[in-house]
C-alpha positions in Angstrom: 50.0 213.7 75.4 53.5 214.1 73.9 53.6 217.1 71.2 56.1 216.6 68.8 56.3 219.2 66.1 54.8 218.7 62.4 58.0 218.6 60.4 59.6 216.3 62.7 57.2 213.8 63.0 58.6 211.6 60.1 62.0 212.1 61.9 61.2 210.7 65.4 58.7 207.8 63.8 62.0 206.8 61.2 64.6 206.9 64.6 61.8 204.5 66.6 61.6 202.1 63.8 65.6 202.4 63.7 65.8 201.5 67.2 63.6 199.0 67.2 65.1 197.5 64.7 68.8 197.8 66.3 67.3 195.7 69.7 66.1 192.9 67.4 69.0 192.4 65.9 70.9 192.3 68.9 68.9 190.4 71.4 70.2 187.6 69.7 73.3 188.2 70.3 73.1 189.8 73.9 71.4 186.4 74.8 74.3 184.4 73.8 76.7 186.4 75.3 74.7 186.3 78.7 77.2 183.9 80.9 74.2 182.5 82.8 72.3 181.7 79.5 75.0 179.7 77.9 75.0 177.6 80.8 73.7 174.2 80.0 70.2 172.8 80.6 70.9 170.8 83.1 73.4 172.8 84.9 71.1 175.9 85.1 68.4 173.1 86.7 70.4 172.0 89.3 71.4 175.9 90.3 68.0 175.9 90.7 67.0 173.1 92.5 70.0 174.1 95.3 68.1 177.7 95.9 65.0 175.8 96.4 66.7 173.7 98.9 68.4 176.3 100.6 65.2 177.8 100.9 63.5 174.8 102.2 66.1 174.5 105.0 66.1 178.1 106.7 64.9 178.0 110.2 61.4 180.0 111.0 62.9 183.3 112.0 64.4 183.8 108.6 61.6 182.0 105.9 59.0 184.2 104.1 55.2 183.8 104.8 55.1 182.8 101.0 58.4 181.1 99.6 60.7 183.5 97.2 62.1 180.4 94.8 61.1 178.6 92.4 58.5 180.8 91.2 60.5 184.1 91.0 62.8 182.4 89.0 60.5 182.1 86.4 59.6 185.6 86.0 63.1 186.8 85.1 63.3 185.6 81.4 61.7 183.3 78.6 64.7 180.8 79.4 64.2 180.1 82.7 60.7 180.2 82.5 60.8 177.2 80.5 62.9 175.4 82.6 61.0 176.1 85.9 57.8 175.4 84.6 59.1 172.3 83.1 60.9 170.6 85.9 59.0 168.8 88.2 61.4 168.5 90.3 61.5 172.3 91.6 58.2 172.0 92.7 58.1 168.9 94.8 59.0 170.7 97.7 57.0 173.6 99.6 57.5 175.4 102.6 54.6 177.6 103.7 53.4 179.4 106.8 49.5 179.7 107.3 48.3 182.6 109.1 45.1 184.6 109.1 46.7 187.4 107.0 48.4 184.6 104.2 45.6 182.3 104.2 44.1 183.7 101.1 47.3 184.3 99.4 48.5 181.1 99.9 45.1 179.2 98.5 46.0 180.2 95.3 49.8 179.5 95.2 49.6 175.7 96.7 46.8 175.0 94.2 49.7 176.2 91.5 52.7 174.0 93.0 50.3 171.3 93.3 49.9 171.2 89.6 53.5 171.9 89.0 54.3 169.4 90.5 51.9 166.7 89.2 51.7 163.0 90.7 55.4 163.2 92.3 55.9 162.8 95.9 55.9 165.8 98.1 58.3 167.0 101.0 56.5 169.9 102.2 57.1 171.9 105.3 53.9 174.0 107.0 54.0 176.4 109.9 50.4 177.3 111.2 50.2 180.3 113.9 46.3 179.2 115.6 45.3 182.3 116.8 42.3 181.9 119.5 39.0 179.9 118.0 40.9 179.4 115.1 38.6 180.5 112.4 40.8 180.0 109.4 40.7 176.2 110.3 38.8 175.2 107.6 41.1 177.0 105.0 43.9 175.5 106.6 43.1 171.7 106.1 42.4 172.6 102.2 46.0 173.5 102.0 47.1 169.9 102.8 44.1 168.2 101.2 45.8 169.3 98.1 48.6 166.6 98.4 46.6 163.9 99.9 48.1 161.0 98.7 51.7 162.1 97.9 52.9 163.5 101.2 56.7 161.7 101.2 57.5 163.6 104.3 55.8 166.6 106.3 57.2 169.1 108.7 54.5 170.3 110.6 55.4 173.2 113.0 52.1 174.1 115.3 52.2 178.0 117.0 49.4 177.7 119.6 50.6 181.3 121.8 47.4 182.5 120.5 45.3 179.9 121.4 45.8 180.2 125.4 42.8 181.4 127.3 43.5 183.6 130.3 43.2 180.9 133.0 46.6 178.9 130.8 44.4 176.5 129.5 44.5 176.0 125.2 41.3 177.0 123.8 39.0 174.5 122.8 38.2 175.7 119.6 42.3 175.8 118.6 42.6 172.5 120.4 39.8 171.1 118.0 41.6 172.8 115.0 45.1 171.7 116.2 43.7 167.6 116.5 42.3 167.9 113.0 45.1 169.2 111.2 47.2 166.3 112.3 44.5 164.2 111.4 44.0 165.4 107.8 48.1 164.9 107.9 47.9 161.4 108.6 44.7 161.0 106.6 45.8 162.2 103.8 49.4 159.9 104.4 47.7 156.6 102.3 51.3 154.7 103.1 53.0 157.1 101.3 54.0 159.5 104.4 57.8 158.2 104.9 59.3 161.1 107.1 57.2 163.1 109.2 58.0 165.7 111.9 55.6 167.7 114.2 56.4 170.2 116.9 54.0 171.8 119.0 55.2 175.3 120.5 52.8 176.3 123.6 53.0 178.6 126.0 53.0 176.5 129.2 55.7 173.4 128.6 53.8 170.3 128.6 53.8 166.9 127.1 50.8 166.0 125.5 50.1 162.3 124.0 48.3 161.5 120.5 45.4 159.6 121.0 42.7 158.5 119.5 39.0 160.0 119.8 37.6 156.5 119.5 39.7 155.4 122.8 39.5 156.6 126.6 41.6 159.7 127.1 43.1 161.7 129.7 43.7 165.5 130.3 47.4 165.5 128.6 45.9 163.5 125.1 45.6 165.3 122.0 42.6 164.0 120.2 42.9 162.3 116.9 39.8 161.5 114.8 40.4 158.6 113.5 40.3 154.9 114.9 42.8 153.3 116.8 43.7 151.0 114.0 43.6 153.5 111.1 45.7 155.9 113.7 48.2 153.1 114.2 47.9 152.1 110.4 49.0 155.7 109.2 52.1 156.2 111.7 53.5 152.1 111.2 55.1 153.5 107.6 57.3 156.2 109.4 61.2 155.4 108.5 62.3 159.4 110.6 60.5 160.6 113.1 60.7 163.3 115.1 58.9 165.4 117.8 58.3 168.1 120.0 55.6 168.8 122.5 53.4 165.9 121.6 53.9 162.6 121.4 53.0 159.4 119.6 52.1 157.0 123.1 55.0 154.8 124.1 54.2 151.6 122.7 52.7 152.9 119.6 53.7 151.6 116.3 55.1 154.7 114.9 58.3 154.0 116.8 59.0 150.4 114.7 61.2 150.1 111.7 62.6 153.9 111.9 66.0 154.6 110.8 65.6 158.3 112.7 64.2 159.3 116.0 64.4 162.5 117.8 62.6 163.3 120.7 62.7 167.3 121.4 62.0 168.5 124.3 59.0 171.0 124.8 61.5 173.5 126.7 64.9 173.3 128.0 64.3 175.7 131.3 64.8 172.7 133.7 63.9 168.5 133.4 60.4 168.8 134.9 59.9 171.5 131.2 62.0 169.2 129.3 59.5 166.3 129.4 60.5 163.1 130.5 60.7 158.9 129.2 61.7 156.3 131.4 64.8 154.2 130.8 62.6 150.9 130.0 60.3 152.9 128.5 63.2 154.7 125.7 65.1 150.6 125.3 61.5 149.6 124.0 61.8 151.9 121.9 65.5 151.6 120.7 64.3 147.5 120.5 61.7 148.2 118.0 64.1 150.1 115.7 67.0 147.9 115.6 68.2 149.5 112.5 68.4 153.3 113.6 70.8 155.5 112.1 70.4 158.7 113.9 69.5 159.0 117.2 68.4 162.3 119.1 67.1 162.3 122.7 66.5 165.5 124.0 64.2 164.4 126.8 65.1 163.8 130.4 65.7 160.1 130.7 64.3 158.8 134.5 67.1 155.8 135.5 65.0 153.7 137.8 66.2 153.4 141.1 67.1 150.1 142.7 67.5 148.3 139.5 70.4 146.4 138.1 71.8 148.1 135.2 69.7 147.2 132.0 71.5 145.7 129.0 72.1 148.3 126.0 70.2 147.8 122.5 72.2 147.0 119.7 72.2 149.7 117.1 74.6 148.2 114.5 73.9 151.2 112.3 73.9 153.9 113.9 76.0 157.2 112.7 74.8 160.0 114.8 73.6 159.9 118.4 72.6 163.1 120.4 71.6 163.0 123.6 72.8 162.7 127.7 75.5 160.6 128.9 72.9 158.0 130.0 72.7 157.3 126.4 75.6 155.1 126.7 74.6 152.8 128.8 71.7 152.2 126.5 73.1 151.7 123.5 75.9 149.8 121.7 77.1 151.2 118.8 78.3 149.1 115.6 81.3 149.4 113.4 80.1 152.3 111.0 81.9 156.0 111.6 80.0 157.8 114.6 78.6 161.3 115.4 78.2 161.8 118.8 77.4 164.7 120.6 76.9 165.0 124.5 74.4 168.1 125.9 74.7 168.5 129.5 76.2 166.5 133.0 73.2 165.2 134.7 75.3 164.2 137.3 78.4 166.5 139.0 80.5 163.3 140.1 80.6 162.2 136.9 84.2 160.6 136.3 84.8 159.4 132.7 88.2 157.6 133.2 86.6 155.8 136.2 83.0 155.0 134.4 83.5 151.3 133.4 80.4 151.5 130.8 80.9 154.5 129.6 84.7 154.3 128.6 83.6 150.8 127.0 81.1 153.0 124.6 84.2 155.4 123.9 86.4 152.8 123.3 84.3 150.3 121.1 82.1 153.3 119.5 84.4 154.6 116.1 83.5 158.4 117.0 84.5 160.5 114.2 83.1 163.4 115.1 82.3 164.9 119.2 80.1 167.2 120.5 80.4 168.3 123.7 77.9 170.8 125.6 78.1 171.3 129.4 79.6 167.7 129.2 83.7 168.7 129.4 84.7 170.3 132.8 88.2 170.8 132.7 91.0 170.6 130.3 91.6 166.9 131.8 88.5 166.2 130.9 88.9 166.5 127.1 92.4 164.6 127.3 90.8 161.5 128.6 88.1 161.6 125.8 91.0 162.0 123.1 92.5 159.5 124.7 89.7 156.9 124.1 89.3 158.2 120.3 92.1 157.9 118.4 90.2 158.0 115.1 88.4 161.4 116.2 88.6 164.3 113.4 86.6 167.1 114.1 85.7 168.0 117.9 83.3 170.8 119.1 83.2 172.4 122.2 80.6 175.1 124.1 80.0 176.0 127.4 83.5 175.7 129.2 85.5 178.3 131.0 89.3 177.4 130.8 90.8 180.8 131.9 92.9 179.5 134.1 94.0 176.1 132.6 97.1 174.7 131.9 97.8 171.9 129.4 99.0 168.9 131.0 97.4 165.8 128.7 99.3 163.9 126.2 99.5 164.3 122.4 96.4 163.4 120.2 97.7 162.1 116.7 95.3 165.0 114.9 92.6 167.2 114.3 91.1 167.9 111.0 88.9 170.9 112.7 88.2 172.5 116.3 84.9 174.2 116.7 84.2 176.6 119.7 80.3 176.9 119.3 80.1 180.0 121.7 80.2 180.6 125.7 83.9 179.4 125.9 86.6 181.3 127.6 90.4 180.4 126.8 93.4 181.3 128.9 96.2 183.6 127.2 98.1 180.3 125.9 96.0 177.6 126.3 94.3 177.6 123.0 97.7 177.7 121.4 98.8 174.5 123.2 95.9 172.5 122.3 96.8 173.7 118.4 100.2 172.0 119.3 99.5 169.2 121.1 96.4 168.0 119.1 97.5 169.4 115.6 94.4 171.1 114.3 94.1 172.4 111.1 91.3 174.3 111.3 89.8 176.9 113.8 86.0 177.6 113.6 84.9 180.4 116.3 80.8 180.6 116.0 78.8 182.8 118.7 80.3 184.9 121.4 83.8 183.1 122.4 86.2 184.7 125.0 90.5 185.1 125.2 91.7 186.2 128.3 94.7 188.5 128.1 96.8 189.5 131.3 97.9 193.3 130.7 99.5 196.3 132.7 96.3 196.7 134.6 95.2 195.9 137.8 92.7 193.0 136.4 93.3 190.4 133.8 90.6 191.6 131.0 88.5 189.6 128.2 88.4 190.1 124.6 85.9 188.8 122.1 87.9 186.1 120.1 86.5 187.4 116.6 89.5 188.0 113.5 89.6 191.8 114.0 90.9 191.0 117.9 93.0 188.3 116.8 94.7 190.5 114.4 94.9 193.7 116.4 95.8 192.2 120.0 99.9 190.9 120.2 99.5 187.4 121.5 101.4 184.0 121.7 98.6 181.7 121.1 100.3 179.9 118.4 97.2 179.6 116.4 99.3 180.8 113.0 99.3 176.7 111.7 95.8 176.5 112.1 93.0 178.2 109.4 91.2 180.4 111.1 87.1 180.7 110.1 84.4 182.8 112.0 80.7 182.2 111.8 78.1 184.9 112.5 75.9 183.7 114.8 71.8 184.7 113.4 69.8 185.4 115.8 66.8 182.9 115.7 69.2 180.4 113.2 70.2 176.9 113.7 71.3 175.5 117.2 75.2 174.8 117.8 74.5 171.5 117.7 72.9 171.5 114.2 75.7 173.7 112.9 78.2 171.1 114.1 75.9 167.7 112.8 73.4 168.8 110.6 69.6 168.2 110.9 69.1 164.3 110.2 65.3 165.7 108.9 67.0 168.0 106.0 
């Protein structure tokens, strides 16, 4: 208890009632000066609405169990509290992870962003780690029963480590749990289900086909429990698409009428990991989607042997294609601006000034932006692809070792932006001609990058190309015209390739 003396009792209660006084006549005035809360309504919403977004997008190594935003922001004053809890449009999208330790937290929070959300469409994003047996399963399929009905587009990211038994196989309990969940998914779609993504992380690489429990299946089928009609029914309203470790069967209906496809591989150790479609089999699938706009193969594509070459699809829309060189023989682009990114050289021999079909692509395709990844092998190489693309702005590079080059290519018109998107090694000067020669503007150094500088030592020697090095080490690579920008790489962040494109599922 606080003792205060007798006589100055009346003093202390008349300086409380003073001071209380003093903060309500100023709160008033404090609120008004308050820079954030003289922001307009609508302003202050769409702040808001871009941290919820942000927080939507972060990759799984860096999003909380239980999102941060919107609902934090309505706990820091009676302003924004009104405004969260009376915008809709914060709430339509979730991201969650469901684990044995967040199950029962996150009951209660889904059942209040349901509601805050009320009859709008959803875009909701749901991690699930199935541990072995999977006895939160039931728990689980309540979370999405809550949106049944107004699931605009789902992102459902399956962690089945835990579920291995000790002889590799997945447990049949988790297997169970993993083929209801996607069938509570595409249950609860009702036609509304636009955009839907699922990728299944295992520990053995394998690739597994949906199928229905009503039909015969085989060893490497994931069961679905519904029928073969409602199963084909709930996956014929997809527009994007996009996969990883299971798969809808070649010739199912979810592949028609999308305007995105990607095709992840389960793992990138080696082709046999990387899962595999045939040629045929991916031109089906390009023909049943004639108005794609984004296009991302990341499996190994089998060419059939002994065959004449197969005519490309028309893809008059497409803007962004990711993928193998083969790609090009599939596929003929239209007129709109294109995207395209190359990961890997299947094939050693590869010559792309003597490859009739593929300088045909380059030369008809209007590529804007280029990706390449294990695809250039020498300087040469990127001077014959600049040489194709006259309308090219922005080029990114990874994976290439030009210590030793020298620049002997011809002058490209301009270059808005070069990225190096890690593992690239530069001779002393080479960087600095292809600043000259190709006029970039912009620099953008991501990942570990490497400049080799020739010193008074027995051994030419490396340095990391980061600003501090750039700065500190004398050099004549001519880079001074060019902006220079460096990107920390984040451990467990976006790919190179996303950094460069974006995600077309965003």
């Amino acid at each position: 208890m606080d003792l205060v003396p007798a006589n100055e009792l009346p003093q202390r209660t008349e300086h409380e009632a003073n001071i209380y006084r003093f903060r309500v006549e100023i709160a008033p005035s404090v609120n008004r000066r308050s820079l954030v809360n003289s922001m307009p309504f609508d302003i202050l919403l769409l702040v808001f609405q871009l941290l919820v977004d942000i927080e939507h997008r972060l990759p799984w190594s860096l999003s909380r169990k239980i999102p941060r935003y919107p609902l934090t922001l309505s706990h820091v004053c009676t302003i924004w509290r009104r405004i969260v809890l009376h915008s809709p449009s914060l709430w339509i999208r979730i991201k969650f992870q469901a684990g044995p330790e967040t199950i029962n937290l996150l009951k209660g929070y889904v059942d209040f962003h349901s509601s805050q959300a009320s009859a709008n469409p959803m875009d909701i994003v749901f991690g699930y780690d199935i541990i072995k047996g999977a006895p939160e399963a039931p728990s689980s399929l309540s979370l999405i029963q809550q949106f049944a009905g107004r699931i605009r587009s789902l992102l459902l990211r399956l962690n089945l480590f835990n579920g291995i038994t000790s002889n590799g196989v997945l447990d049949a309990a988790t297997s169970k749990a993993q083929g209801e969940l996607i069938t509570e998914c595409l249950r609860a779609n009702n036609g509304v289900l636009e955009r839907f993504a699922l990728s299944v992380l295992t520990e053995r690489p394998q690739r597994v086909f949906i199928s229905s429990a009503s039909t015969d299946i085989d060893r490497n089928s994931l069961n679905i429990y519904l029928p073969h009609d409602q199963l084909e029914n709930a996956s014929s309203h997809f527009t994007d698409l996009w996969l990883r470790g299971v798969y809808f069967n070649w010739e199912s209906k979810a592949y028609h009428g999308l305007t995105s496809l990607r095709l992840d591989p389960t793992h990138c150790y080696s082709d046999s990991d990387r899962g595999a479609i045939s040629e045929l089999q991916l031109l089906n699938l390009l023909a049943s989607s004639p108005r794609l706009r984004s296009l991302d193969v990341g499996l190994f594509v089998i060419r059939a042997p002994n065959t004449p070459d197969l005519s490309p699809v028309n893809l008059p829309d497409l803007e962004h294609l990711v993928g193998e060189i083969l790609l090009l023989r599939l596929v003929l682009p239209g007129s709109n601006d294109l995207t395209l990114s190359i990961l890997g050289l299947s094939d050693d021999s590869f010559d792309m000034s003597s490859d009739a079909v593929v300088k045909e692509f380059f030369l008809r395709a209007h590529i804007v932006n280029f990706y390449s990844d294990h695809f250039f092998r020498n300087i040469s190489d990127i001077c014959t692809m600049l040489s194709f693309v006259p309308r090219l702005r922005n080029l990114a590079i990874s994976h290439i070792d030009l210590h030793d080059a020298t620049y002997n290519g011809a002058t490209h018109s301009s270059l808005d932006t070069l990225y190096l998107l890690g593992s690239c090694a530069f001779g002393r000067s080479i960087l600095g001609d292809m600043v000259d020669k190709w006029a970039i503007k912009r620099l953008v150094f991501w990942g570990e990058n490497y400049i080799r500088l020739v010193r008074d030592m027995p051994r030419p020697c490396y340095i990391t190309c980061n600003q501090q090095a750039l700065e500190e080490e004398p050099s004549d690579m001519r880079i001074s015209n060019a902006r220079l920008e460096f990107v920390p790489r984040v451990w467990g962040g976006v790919a190179p390739v996303e950094l460069f494109v974006g995600s077309p599922f965003e």
